[in-house]
N, CA, C and O atoms as a DFTB+ gen file, in Angstrom:
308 C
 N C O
     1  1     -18.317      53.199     -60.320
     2  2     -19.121      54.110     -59.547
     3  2     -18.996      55.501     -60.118
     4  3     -17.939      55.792     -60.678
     5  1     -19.965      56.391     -60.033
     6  2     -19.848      58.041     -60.421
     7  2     -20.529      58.556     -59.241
     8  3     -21.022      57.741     -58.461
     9  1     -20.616      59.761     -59.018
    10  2     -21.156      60.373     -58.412
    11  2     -20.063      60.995     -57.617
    12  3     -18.960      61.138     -58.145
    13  1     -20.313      61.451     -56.156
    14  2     -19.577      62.277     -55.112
    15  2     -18.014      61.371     -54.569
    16  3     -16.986      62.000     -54.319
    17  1     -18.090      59.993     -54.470
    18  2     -17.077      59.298     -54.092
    19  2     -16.872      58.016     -54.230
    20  3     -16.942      57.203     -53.308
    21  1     -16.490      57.653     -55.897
    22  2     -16.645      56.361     -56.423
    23  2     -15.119      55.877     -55.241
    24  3     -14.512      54.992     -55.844
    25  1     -14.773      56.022     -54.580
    26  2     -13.452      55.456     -53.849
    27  2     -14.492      54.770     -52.846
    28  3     -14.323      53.635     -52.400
    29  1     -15.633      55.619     -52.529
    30  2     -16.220      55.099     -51.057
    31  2     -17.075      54.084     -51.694
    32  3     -17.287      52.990     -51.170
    33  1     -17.495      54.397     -52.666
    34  2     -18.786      53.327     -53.098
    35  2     -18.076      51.940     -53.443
    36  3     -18.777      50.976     -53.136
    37  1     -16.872      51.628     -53.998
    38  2     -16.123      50.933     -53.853
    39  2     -15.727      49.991     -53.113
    40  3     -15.878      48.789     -53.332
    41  1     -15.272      50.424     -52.325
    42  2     -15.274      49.922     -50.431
    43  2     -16.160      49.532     -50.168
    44  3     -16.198      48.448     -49.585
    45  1     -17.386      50.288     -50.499
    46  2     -18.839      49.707     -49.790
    47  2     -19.140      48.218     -49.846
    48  3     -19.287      47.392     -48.945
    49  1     -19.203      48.086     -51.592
    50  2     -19.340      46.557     -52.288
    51  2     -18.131      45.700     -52.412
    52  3     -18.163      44.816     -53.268
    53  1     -16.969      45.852     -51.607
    54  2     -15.508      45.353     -51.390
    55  2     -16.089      43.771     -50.799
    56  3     -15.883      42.704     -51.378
    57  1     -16.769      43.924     -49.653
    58  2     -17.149      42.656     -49.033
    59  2     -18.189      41.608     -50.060
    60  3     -18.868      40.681     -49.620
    61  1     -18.131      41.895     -51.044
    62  2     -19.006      41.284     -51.555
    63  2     -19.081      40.728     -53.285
    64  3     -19.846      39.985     -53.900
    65  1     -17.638      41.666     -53.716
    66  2     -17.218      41.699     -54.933
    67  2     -16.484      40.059     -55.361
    68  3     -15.517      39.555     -54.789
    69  1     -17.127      39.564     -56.310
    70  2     -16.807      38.509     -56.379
    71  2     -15.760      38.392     -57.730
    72  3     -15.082      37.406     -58.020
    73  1     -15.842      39.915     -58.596
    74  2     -14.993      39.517     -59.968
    75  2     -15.291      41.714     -60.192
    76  3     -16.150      42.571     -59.987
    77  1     -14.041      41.581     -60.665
    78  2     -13.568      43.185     -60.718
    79  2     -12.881      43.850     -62.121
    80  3     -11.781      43.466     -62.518
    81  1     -13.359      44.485     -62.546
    82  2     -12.418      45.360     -63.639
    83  2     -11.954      46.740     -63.898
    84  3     -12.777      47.595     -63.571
    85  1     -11.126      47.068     -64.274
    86  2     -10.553      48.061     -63.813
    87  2     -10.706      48.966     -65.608
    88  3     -10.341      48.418     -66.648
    89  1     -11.152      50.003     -65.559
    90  2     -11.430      50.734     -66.985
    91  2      -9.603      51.545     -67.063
    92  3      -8.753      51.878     -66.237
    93  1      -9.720      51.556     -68.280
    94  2      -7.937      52.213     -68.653
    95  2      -7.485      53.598     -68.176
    96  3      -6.351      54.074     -68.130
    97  1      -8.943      54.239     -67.754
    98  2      -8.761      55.861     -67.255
    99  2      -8.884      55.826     -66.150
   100  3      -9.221      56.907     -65.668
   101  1      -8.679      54.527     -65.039
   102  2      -8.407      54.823     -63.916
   103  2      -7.125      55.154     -63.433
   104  3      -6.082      54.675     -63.879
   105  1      -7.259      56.479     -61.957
   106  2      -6.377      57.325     -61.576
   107  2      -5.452      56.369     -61.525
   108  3      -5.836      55.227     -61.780
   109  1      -3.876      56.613     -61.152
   110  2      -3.758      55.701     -59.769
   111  2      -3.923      55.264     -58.824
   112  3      -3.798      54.115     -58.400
   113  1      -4.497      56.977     -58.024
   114  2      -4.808      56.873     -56.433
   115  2      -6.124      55.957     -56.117
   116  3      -6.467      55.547     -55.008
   117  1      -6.738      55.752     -57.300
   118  2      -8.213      55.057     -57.206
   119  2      -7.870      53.637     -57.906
   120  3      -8.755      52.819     -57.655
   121  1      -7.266      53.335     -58.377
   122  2      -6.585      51.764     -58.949
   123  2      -6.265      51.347     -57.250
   124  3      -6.841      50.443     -56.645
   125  1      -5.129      52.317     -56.646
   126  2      -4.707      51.904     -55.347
   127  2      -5.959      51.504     -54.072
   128  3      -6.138      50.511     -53.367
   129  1      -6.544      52.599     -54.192
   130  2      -7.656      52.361     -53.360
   131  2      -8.464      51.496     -53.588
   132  3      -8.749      50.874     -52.565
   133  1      -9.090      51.086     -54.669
   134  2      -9.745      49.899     -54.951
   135  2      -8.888      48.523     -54.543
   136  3      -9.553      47.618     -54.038
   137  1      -7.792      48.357     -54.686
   138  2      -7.034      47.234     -54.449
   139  2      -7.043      47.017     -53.504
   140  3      -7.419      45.902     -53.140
   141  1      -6.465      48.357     -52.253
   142  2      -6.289      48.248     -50.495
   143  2      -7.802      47.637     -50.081
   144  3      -7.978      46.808     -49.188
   145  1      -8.983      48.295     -51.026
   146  2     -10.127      48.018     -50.208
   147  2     -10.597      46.270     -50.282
   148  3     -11.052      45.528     -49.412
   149  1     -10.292      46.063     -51.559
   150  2     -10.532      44.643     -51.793
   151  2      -9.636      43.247     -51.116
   152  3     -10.027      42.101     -50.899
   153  1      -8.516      43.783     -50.935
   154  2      -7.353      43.199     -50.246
   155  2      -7.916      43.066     -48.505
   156  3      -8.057      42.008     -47.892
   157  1      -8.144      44.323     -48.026
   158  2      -8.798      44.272     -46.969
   159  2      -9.964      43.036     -46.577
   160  3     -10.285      42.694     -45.439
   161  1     -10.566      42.403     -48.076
   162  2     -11.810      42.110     -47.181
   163  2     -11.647      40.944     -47.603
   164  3     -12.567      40.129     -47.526
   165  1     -10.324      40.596     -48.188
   166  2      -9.352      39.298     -48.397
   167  2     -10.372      38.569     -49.863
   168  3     -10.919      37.471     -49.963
   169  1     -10.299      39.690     -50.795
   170  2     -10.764      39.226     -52.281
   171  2     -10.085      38.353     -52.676
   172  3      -8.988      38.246     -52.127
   173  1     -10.513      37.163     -54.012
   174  2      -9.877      36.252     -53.975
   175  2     -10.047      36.089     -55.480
   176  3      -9.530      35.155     -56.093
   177  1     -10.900      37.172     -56.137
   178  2     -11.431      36.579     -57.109
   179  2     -10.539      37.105     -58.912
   180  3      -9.436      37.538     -59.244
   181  1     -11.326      36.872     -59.342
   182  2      -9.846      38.291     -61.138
   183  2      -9.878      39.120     -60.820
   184  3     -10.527      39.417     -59.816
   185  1      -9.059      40.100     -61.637
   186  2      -8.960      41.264     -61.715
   187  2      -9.184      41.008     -63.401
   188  3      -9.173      39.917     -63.970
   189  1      -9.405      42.464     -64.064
   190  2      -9.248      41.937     -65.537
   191  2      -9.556      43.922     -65.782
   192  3      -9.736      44.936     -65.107
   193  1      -9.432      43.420     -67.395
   194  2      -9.381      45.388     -67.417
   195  2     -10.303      45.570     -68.523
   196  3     -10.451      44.722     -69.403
   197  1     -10.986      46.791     -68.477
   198  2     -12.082      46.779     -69.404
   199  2     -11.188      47.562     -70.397
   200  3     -10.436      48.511     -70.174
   201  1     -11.518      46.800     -71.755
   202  2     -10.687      47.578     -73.086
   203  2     -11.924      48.451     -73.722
   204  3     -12.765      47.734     -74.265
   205  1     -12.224      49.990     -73.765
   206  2     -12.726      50.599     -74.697
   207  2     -11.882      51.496     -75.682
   208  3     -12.134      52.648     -76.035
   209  1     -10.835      50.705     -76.039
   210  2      -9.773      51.622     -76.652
   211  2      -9.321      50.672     -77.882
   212  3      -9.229      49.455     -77.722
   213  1      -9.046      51.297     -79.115
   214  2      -8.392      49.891     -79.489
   215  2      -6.615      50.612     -79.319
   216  3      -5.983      50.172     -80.279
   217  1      -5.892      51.331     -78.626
   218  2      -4.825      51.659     -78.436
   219  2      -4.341      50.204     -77.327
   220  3      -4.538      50.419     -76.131
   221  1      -3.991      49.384     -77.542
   222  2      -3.823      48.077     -76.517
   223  2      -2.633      48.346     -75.775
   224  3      -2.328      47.483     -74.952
   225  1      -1.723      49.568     -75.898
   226  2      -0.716      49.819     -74.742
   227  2      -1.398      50.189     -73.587
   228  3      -0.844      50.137     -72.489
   229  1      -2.709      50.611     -73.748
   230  2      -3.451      51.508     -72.967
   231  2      -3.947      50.151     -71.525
   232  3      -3.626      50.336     -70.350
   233  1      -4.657      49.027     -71.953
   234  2      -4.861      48.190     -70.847
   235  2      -3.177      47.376     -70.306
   236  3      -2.823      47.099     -69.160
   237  1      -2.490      47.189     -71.502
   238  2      -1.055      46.684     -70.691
   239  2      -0.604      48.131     -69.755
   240  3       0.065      47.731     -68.802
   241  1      -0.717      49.346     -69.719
   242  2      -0.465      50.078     -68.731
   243  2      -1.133      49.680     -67.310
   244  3      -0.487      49.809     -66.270
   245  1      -2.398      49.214     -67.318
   246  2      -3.230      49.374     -66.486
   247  2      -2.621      47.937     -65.585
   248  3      -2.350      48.061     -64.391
   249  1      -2.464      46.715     -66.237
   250  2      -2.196      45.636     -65.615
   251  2      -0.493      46.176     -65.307
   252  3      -0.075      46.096     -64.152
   253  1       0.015      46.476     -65.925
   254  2       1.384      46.879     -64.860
   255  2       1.337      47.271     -64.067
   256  3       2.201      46.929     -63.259
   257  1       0.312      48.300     -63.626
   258  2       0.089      48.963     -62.442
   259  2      -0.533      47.952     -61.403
   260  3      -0.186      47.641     -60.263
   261  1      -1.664      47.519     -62.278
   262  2      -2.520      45.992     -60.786
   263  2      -0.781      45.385     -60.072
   264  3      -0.415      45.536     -58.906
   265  1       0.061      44.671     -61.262
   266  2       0.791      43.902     -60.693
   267  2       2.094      44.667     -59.932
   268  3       2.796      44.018     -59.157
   269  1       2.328      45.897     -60.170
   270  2       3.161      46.858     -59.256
   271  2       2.205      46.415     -57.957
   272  3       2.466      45.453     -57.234
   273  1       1.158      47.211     -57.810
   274  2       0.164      47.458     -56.863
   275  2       0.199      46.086     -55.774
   276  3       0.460      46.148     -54.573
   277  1      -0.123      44.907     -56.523
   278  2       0.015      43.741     -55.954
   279  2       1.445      43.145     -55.242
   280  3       1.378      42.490     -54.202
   281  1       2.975      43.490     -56.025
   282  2       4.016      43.556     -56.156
   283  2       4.218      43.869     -54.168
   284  3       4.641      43.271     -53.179
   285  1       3.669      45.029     -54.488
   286  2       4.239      46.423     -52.833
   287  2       3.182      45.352     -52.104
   288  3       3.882      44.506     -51.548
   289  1       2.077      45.126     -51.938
   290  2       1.433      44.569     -50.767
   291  2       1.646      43.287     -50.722
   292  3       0.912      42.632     -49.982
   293  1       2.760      42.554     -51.539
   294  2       2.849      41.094     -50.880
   295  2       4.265      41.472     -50.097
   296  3       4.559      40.838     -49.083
   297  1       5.115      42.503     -50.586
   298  2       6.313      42.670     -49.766
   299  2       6.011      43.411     -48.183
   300  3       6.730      43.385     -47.184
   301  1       4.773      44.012     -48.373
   302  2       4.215      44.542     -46.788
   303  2       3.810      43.650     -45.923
   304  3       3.984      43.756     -44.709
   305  1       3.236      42.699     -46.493
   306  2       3.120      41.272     -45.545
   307  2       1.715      41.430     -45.707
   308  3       0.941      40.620     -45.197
């Protein structure tokens, strides 16, 4: 999403997202928020990360973070 609040536009299509990727320049706070929102609407589907880099530490950063991210909300219940 671009514009005024890719966090909200996000959420919007949460109920409906069937397959998701996450680009390497995402924040944290917006990696997080995308996850809470999709988790919320009990997503079931990949996650996967878009590579426009050929620096490849750059998407293994990104999936450490999904599986941190994932990590904290299975210990929250």
């Amino acid at each position: 999403w671009h514009g005024d609040d890719p966090d909200g536009g996000d959420a919007l299509v949460a109920p409906w997202t069937m397959h998701t990727h996450f680009s390497t320049g995402i924040s944290d706070q917006s990696l997080e928020n995308a996850v809470d929102a999709l988790r919320a609407n009990n997503y079931s589907g990949c996650y996967s990360v878009e590579v426009a880099t050929t620096r490849y530490s750059e998407p293994a950063i990104v999936i450490a973070k999904l599986r941190d991210a994932a990590e904290r909300r299975q210990q929250q219940g």
